[in-house]
MDAnalysis code that builds the backbone (N, CA, C; Angstrom):
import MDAnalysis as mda
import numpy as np

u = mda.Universe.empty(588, n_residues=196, atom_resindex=np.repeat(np.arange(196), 3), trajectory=True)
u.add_TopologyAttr("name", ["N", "CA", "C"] * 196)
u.add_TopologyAttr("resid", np.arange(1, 197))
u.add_TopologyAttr("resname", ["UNK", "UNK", "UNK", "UNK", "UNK", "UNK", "UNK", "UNK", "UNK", "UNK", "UNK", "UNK", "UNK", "UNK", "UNK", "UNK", "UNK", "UNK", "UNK", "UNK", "UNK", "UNK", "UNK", "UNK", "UNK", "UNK", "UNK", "UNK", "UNK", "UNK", "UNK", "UNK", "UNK", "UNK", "UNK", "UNK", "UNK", "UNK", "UNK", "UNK", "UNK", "UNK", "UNK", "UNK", "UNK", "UNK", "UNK", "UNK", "UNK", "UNK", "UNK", "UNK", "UNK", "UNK", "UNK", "UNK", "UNK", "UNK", "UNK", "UNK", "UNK", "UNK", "UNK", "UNK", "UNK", "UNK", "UNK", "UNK", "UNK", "UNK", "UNK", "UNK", "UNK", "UNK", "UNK", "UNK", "UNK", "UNK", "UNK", "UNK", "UNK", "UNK", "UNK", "UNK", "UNK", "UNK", "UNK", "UNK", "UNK", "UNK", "UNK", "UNK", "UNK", "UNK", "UNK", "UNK", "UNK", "UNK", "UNK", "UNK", "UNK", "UNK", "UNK", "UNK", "UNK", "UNK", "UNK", "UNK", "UNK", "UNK", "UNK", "UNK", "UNK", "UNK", "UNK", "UNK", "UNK", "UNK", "UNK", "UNK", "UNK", "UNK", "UNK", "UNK", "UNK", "UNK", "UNK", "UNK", "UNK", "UNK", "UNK", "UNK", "UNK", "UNK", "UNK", "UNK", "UNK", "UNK", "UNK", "UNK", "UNK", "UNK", "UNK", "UNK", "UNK", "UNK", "UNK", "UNK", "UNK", "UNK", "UNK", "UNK", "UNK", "UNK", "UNK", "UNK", "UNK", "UNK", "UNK", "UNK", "UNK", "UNK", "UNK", "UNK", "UNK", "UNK", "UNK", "UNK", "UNK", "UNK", "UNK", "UNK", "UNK", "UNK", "UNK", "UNK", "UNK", "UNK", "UNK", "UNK", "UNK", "UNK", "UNK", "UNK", "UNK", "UNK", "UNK", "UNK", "UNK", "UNK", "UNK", "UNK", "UNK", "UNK", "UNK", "UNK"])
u.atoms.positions = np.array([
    [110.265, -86.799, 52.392],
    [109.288, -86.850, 51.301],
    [108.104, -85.946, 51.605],
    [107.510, -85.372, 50.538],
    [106.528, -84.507, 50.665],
    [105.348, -84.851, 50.465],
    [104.132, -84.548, 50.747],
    [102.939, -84.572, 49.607],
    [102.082, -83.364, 49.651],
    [101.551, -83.287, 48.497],
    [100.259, -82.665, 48.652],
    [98.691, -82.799, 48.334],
    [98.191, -82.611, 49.447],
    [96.980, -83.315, 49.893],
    [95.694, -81.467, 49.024],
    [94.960, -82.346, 48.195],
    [94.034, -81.091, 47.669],
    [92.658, -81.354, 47.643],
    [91.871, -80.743, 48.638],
    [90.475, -80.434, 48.591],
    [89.492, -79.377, 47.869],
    [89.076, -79.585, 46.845],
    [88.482, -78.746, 46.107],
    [87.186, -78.942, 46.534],
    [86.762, -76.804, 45.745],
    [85.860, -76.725, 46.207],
    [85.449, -75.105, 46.144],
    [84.733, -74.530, 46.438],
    [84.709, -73.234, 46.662],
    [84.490, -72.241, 47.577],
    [85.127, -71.144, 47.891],
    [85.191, -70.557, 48.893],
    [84.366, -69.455, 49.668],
    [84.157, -68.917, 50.506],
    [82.936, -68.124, 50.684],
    [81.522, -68.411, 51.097],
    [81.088, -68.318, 52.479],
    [79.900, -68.386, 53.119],
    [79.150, -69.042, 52.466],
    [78.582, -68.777, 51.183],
    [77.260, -69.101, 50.483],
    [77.740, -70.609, 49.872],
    [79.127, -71.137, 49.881],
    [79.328, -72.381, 49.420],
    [79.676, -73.446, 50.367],
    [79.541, -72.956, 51.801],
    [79.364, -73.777, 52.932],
    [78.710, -75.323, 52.956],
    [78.854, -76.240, 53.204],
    [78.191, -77.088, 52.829],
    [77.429, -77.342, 51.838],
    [77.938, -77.038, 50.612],
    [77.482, -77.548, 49.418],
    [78.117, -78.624, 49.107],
    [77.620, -79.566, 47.841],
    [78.075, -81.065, 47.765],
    [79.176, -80.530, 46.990],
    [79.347, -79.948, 45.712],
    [80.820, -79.472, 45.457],
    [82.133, -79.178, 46.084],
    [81.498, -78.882, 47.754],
    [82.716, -78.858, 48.221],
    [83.101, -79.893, 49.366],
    [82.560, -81.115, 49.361],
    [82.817, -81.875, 49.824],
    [84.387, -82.413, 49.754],
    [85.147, -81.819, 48.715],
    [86.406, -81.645, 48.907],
    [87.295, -81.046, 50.261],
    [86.487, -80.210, 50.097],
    [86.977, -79.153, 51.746],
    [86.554, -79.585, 53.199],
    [85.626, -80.241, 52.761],
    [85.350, -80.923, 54.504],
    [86.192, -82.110, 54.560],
    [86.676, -82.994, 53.432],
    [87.493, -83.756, 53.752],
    [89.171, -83.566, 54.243],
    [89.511, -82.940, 53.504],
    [90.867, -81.714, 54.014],
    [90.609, -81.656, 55.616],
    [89.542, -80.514, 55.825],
    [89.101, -80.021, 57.367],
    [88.609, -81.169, 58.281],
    [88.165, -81.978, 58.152],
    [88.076, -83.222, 58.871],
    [89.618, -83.864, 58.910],
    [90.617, -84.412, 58.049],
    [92.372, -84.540, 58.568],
    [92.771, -83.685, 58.980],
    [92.902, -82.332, 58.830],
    [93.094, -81.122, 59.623],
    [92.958, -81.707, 60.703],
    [91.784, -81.325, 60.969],
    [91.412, -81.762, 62.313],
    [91.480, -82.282, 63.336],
    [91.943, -84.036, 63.036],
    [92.220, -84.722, 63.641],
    [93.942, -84.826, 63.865],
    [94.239, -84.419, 63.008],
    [95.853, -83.930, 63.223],
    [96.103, -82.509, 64.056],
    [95.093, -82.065, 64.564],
    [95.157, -81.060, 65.513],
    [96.798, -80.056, 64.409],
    [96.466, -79.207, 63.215],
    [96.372, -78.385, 62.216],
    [95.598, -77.498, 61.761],
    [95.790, -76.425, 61.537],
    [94.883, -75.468, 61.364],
    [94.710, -74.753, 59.745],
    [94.329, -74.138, 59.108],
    [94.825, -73.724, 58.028],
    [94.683, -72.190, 57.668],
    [95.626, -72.040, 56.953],
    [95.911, -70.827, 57.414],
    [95.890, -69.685, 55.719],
    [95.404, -68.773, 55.436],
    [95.688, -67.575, 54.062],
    [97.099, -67.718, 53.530],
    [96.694, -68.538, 52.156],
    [98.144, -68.720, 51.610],
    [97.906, -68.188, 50.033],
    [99.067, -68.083, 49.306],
    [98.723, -67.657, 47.947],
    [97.910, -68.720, 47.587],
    [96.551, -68.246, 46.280],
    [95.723, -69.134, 45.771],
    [95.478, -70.628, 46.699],
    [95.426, -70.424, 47.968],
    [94.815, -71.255, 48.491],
    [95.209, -71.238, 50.387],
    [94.017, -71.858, 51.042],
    [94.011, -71.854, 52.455],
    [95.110, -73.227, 52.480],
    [96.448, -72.873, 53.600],
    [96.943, -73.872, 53.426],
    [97.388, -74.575, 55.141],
    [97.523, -75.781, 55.188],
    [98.527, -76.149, 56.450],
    [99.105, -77.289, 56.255],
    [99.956, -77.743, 57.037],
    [101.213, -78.828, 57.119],
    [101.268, -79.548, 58.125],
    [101.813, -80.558, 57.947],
    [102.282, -81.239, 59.026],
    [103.611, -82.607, 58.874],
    [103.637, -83.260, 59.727],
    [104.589, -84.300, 59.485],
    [104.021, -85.503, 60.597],
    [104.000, -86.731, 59.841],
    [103.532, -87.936, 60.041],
    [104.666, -89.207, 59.616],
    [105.247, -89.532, 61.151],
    [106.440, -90.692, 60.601],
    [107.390, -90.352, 59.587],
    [107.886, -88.762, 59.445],
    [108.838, -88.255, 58.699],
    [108.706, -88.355, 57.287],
    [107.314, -87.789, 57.080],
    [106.864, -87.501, 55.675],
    [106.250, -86.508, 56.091],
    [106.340, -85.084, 55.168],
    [105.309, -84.068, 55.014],
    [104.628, -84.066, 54.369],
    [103.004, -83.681, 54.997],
    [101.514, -83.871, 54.145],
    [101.515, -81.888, 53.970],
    [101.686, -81.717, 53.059],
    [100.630, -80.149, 52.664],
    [99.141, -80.300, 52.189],
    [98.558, -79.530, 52.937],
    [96.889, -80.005, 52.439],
    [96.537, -78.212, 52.229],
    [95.732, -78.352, 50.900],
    [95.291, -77.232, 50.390],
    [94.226, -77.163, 50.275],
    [93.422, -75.913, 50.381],
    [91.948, -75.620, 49.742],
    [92.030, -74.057, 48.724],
    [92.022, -74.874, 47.398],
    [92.096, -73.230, 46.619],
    [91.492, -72.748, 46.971],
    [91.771, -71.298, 46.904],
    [90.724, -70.253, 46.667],
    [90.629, -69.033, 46.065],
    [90.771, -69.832, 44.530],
    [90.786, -69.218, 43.068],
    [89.310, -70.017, 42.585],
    [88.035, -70.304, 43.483],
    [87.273, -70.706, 43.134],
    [87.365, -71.914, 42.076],
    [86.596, -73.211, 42.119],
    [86.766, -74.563, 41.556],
    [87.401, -74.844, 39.973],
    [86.271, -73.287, 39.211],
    [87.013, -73.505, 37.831],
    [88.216, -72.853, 37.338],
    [88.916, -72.540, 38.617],
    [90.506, -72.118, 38.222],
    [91.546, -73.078, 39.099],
    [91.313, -73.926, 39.907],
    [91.767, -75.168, 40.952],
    [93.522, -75.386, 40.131],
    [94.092, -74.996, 39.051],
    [95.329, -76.037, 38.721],
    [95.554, -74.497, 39.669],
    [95.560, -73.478, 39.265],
    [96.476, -72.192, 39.683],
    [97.132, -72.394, 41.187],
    [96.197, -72.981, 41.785],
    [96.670, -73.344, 43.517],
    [97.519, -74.291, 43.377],
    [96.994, -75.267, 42.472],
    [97.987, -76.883, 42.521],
    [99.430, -76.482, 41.894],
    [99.275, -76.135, 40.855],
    [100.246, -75.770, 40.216],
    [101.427, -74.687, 40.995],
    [100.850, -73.836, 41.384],
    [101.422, -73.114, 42.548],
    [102.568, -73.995, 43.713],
    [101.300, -74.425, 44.373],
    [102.175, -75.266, 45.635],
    [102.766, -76.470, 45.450],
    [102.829, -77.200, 43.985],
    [103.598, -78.374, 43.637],
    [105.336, -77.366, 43.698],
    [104.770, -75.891, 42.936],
    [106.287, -75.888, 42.901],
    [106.835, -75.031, 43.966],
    [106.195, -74.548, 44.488],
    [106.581, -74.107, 45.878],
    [107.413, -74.886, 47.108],
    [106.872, -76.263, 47.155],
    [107.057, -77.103, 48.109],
    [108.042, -78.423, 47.378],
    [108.274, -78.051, 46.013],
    [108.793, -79.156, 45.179],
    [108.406, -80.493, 45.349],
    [106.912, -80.666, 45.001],
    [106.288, -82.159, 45.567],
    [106.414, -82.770, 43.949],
    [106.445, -83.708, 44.232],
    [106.726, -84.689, 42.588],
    [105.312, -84.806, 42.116],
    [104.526, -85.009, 41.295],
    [103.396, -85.122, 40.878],
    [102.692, -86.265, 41.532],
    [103.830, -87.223, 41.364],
    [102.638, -88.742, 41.971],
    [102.644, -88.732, 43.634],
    [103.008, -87.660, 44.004],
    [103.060, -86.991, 45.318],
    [101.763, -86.467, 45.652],
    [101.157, -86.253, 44.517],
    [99.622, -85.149, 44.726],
    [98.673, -86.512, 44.603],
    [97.311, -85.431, 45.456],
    [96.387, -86.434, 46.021],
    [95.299, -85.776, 45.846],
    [93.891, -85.421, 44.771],
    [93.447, -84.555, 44.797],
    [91.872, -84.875, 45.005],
    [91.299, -84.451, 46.068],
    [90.182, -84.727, 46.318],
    [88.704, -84.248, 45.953],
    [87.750, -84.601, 45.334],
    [86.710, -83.818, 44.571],
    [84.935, -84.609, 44.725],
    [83.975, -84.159, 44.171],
    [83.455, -84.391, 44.480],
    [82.934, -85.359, 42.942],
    [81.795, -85.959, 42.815],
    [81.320, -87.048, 41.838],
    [80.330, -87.582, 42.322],
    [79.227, -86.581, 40.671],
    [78.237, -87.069, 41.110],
    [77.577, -88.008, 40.639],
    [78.213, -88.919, 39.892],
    [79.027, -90.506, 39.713],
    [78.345, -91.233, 39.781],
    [78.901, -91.009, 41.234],
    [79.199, -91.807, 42.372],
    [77.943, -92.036, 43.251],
    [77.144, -92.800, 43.935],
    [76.418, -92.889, 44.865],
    [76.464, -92.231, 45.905],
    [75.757, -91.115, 46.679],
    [76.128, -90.601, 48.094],
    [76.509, -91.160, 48.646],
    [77.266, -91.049, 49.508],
    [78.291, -91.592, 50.961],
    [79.713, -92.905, 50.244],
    [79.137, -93.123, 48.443],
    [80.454, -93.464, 47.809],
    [81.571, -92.849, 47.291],
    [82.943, -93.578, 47.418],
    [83.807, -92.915, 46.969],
    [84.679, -94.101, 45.977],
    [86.027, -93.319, 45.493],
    [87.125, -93.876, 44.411],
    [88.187, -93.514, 44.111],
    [89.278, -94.065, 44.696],
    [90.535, -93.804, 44.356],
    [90.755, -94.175, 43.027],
    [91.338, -93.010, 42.149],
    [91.969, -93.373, 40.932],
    [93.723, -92.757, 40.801],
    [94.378, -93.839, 40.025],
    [95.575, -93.106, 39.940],
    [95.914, -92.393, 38.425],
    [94.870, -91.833, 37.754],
    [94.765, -91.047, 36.454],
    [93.675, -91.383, 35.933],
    [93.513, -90.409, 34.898],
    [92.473, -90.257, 34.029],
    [91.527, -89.260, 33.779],
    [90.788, -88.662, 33.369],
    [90.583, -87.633, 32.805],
    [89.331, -86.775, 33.471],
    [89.412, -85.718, 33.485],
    [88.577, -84.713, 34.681],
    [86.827, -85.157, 34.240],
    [86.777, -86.006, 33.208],
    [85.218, -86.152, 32.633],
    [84.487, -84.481, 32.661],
    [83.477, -84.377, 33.388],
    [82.769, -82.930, 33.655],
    [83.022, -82.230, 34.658],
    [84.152, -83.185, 35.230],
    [84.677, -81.931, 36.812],
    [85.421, -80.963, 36.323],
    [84.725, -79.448, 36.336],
    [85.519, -78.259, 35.499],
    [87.257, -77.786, 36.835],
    [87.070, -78.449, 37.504],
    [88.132, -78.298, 38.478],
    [89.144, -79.220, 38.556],
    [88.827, -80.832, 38.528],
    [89.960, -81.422, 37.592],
    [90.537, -81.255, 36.352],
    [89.681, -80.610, 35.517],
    [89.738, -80.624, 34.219],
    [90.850, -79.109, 33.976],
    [90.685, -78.132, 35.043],
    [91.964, -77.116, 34.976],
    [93.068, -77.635, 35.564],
    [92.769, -78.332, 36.469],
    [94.005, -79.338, 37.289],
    [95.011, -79.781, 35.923],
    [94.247, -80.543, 35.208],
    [94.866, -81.472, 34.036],
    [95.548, -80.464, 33.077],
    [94.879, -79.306, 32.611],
    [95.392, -78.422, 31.491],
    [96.476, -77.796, 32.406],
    [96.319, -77.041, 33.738],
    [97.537, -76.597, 34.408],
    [98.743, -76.961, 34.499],
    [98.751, -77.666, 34.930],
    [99.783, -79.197, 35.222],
    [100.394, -79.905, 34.226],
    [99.612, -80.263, 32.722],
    [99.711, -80.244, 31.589],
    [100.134, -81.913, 31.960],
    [99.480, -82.828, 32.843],
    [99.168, -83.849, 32.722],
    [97.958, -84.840, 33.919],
    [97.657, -85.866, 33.176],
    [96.337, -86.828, 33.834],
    [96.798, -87.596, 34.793],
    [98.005, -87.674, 35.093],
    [98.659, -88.471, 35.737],
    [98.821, -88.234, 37.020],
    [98.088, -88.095, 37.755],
    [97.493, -87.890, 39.105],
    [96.496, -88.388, 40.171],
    [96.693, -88.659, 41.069],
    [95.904, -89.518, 42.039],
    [94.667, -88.551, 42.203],
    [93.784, -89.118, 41.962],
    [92.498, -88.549, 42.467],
    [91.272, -89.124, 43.277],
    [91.082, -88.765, 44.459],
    [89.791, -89.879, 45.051],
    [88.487, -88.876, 44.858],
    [87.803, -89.589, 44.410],
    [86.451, -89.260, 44.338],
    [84.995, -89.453, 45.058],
    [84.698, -88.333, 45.636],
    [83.435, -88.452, 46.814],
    [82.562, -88.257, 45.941],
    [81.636, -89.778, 46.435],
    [79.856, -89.085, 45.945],
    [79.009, -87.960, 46.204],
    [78.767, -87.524, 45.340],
    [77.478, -86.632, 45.951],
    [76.055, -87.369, 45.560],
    [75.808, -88.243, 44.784],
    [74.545, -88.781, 43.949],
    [73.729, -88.255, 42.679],
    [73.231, -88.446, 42.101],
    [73.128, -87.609, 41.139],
    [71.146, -87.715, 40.660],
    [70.748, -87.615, 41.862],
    [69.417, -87.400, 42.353],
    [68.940, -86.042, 41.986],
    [69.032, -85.661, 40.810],
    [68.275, -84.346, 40.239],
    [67.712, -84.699, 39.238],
    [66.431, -83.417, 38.683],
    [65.987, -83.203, 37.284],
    [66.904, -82.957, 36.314],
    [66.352, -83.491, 35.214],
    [67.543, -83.336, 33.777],
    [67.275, -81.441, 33.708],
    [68.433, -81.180, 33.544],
    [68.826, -80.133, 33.489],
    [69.107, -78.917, 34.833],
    [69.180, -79.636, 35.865],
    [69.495, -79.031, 37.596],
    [70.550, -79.638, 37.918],
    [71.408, -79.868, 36.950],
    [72.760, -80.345, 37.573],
    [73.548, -79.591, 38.472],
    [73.379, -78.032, 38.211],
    [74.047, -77.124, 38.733],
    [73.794, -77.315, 40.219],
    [71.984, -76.749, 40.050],
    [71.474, -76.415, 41.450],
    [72.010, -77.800, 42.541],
    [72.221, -78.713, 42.036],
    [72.089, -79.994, 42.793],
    [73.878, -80.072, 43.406],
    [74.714, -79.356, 42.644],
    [76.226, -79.516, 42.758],
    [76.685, -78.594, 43.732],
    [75.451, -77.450, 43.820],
    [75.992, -76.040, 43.976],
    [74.776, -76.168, 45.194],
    [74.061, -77.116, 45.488],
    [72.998, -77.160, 46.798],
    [73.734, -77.704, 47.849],
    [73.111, -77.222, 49.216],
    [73.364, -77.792, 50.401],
    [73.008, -78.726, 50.818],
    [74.013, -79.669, 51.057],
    [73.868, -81.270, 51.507],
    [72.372, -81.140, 52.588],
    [71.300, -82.036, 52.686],
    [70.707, -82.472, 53.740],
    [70.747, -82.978, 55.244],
    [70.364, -82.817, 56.117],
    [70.696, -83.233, 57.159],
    [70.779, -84.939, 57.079],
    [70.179, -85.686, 56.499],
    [69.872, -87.072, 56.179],
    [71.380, -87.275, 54.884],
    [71.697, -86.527, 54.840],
    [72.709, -86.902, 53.801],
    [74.121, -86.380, 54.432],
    [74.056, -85.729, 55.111],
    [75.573, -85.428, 56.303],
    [75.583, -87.061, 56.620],
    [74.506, -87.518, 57.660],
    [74.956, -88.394, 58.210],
    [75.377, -89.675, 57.158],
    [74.638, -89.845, 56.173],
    [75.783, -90.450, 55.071],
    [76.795, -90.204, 54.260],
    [77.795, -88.905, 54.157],
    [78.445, -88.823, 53.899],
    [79.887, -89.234, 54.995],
    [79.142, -88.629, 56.126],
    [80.358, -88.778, 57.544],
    [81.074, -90.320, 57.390],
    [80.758, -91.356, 57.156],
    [81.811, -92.484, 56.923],
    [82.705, -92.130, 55.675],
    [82.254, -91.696, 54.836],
    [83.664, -91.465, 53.764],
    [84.636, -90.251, 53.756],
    [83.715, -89.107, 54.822],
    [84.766, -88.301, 55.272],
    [86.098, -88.898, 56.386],
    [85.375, -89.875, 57.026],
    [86.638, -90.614, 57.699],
    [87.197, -91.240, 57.342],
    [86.551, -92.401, 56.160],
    [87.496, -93.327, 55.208],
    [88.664, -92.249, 54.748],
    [88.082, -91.042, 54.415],
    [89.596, -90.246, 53.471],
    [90.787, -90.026, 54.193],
    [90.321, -89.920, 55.634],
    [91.575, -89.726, 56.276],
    [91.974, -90.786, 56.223],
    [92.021, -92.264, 56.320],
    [92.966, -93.328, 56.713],
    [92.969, -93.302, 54.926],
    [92.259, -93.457, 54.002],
    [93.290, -93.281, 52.300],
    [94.113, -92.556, 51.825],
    [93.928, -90.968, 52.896],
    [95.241, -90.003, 52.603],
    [96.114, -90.614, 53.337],
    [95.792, -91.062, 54.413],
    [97.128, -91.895, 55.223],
    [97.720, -93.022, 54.422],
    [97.044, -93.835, 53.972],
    [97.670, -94.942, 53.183],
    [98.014, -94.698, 51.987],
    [97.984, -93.721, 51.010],
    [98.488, -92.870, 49.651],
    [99.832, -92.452, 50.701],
    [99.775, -92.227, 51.150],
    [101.372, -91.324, 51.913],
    [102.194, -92.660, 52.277],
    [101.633, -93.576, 52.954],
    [102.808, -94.611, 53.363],
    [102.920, -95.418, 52.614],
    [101.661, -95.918, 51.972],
    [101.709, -97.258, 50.975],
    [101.715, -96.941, 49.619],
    [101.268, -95.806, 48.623],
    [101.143, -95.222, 47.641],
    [99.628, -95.916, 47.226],
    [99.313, -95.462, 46.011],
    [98.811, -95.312, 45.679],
    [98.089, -96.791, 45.299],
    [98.688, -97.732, 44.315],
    [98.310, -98.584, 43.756],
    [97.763, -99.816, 45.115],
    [98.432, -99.490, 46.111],
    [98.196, -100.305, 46.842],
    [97.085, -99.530, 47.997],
    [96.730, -98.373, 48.061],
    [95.901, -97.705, 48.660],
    [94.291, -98.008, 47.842],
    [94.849, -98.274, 46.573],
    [93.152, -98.637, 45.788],
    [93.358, -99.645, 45.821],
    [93.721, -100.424, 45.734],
    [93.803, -102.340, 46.440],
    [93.143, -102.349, 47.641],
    [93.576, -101.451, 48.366],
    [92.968, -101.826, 49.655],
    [91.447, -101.292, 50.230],
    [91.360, -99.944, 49.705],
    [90.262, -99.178, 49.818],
    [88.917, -99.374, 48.868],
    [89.174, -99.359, 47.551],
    [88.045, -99.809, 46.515],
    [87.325, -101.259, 46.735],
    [88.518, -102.381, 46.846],
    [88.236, -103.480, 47.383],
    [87.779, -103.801, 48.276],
    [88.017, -102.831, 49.507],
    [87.153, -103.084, 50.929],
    [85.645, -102.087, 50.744],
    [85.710, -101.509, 50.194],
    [84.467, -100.691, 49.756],
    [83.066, -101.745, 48.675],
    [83.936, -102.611, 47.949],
    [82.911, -103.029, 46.890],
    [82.802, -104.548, 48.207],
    [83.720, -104.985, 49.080],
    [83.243, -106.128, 49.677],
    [82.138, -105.637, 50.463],
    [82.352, -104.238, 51.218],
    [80.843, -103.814, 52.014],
    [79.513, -103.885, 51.526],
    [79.960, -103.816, 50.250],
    [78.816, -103.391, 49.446],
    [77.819, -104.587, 49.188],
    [79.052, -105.452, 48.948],
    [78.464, -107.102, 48.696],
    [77.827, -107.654, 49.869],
    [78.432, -107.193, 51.356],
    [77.805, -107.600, 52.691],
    [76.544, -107.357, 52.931],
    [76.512, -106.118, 52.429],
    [74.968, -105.030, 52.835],
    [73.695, -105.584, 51.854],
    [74.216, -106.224, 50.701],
    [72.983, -106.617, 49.939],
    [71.762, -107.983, 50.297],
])
């Protein structure tokens, strides 16, 4: 069995740690720890591996965010991964910083990079987890705030949900999906209830 694992985001020096691409540090953080590297592939940086005799492909387009299906679409059929095989990771600014959300469909809302995902692919029916970025800007700096560099005070709250993703890409691969947001959303909203 295959999957493919997708971190969006954009490519090139100047988008280095921006909250948009908090997609890509999550990718590069499982990379990582799977001692994987990634490597110049068509429409996207790519690498592989195998875990208990399943293959994970993990991608980072780089057809820049508002063209993202061209990579997906690409390496679904390259690698012949089934759709509910894909796992696509993004950012949401939703979401509370250092929160996240597994969903198993539904619609790109204002993410212009899910939202080519969906028209590419030519369906919603796709696992998507969603990282906070917060949405701590002036009305009308949505950009600057998507397209700004995370804080040093805000790394260190993001770093727990960059590690949560690795054990939810792990549990989307062995357990699927429905039971990966059973386990993850639910243990996320009980923390939440602890901390108050």
């Amino acid at each position: 069995m295959k999957y493919l694992i997708v971190g969006l985001g954009n490519i090139g020096k100047e988008y280095e740690n921006t909250r948009h691409n908090i997609g890509f540090m999550a990718v590069d953080y499982f990379a990582k720890a799977h001692n994987v590297v990634f490597e110049s592939d068509r429409y996207a940086a790519s690498a592989s591996l195998k875990l208990k005799g399943k293959t994970i492909v993990l991608i980072k387009p780089s057809t820049y965010m508002n063209l993202s299906g061209k990579a997906v679409n690409y390496h679904l059929q390259k690698h012949s991964i089934p759709i509910e095989n894909l796992l696509v990771i993004s950012d949401d600014k939703d979401l509370p910083l250092g929160g996240y959300k597994l969903k198993s469909q539904g619609s790109g809302g204002t993410h212009n990079g899910l939202n080519h995902i969906i028209e590419t692919i030519d369906t919603s029916y796709f696992a998507r987890l969603r990282l906070g970025i917060g949405n701590d800007f002036a009305k009308g700096r949505q950009v600057e705030h998507v397209l700004g560099t995370f804080m040093p005070d805000e790394i260190e709250k993001i770093q727990p949900c960059i590690i949560s993703c690795k054990e939810i890409i792990e549990s989307f691969v062995f357990q699927g999906v429905q039971r990966t947001m059973n386990l993850y959303n639910t243990k996320k909203e009980k923390n939440k209830e602890e901390s108050l």
